[in-house]
C-alpha positions in Angstrom: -9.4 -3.4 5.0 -11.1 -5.9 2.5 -11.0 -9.6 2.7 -8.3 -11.0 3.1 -6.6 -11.7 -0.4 -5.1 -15.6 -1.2 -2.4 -16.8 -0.2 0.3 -20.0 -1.2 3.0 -21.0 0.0 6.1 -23.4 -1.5 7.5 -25.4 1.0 10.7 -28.0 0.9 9.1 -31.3 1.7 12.0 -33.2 2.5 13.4 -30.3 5.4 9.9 -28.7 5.6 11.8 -25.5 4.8 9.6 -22.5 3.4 10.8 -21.7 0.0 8.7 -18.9 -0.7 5.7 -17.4 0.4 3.2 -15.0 -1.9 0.1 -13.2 -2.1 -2.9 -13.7 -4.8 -5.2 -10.5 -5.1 -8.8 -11.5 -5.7 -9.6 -10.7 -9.7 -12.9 -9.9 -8.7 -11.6 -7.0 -7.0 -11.3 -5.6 -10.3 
């Protein structure tokens, strides 16, 4: 495994609810 790639999340501030969750590959990967 490589390091580990970025990640972000969106969360509902008002009921702290997660609203989606992704992943961001490193571009200098490529």
């Amino acid at each position: 495994m490589d390091s580990a790639p970025f990640l972000f999340m969106i969360r509902d501030t008002s009921t702290g609810r997660i609203l989606f969750i992704g992943r961001l590959n490193d571009p200098s990967e490529r």
